[in-house]
Every structure is written in structure tokens, then in C-alpha cells.
Phi, psi and omega in degrees: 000137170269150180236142209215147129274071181285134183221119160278175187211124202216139193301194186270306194295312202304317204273348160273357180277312202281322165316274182004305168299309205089062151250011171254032188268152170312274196329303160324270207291334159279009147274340170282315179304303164328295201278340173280347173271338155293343190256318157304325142332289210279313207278305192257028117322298171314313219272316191240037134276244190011284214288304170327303169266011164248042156290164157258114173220140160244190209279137175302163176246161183329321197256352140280008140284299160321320180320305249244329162277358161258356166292311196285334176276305180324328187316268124017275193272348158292316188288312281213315185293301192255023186098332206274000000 
């Protein structure tokens, strides 16, 4: 675990307002940090399916797409095998 010293600089209403809730809590703020590192995560899932579908490509077909999920488990299991 890592440890952080955070110092914020937050108007007066917002930050007694954010107490009252308890969103200045360790917990509190490493449940925000979780779901804004998840919604980033997701977003730039999004941005690169967007750039995958506007290659002009055209679409694999089933046994590439098998090809290509049994190369990633061999893969996998090379690593996986040799430590890595």
C-alpha cells in the first residue's frame, strides 16, 4: 500500500458540505479515485473501439477470431509456464 499526503484548497461552503457527507474521509476519497480510474478505463475502451471501427478493414471471420483467441491463450500459457 502507498501512502499520499493530500492537501486541498476547497471553498468553505463546498468543503464543509463535502464533510457533513463524509467525502473527506480516506474511504470516501479512495472510492472516488476508484470510480474516476474506472470511468477512464471504460472511456478509453470506448475511444479505442471508435479507432478499430473506422479502420477499413474488413470483419474477421469465426475461425479468425478463434485463431486469434487460441494464439492469446497459448500465449498466456507460455508465460504463465515460464514465470512471467
Amino acid at each position: 500500500m502507498v501512502s499520499f499526503e493530500l492537501k486541498l484548497a476547497l471553498s468553505d461552503d463546498l468543503a464543509r458540505e463535502a464533510e457533513n457527507i463524509g467525502l473527506l474521509t480516506p474511504q470516501s476519497i479512495e472510492a472516488l479515485l476508484r470510480e474516476e480510474v474506472r470511468r477512464h478505463r471504460v472511456n478509453q475502451l470506448f475511444k479505442a473501439a471508435d479507432r478499430l471501427a473506422s479502420l477499413d478493414m474488413p470483419p474477421l471471420t469465426e475461425a479468425e477470431v478463434e485463431a486469434e483467441i487460441q494464439a492469446a491463450r497459448n500465449e498466456r500459457r507460455t508465460s504463465h509456464a515460464s514465470g512471467g
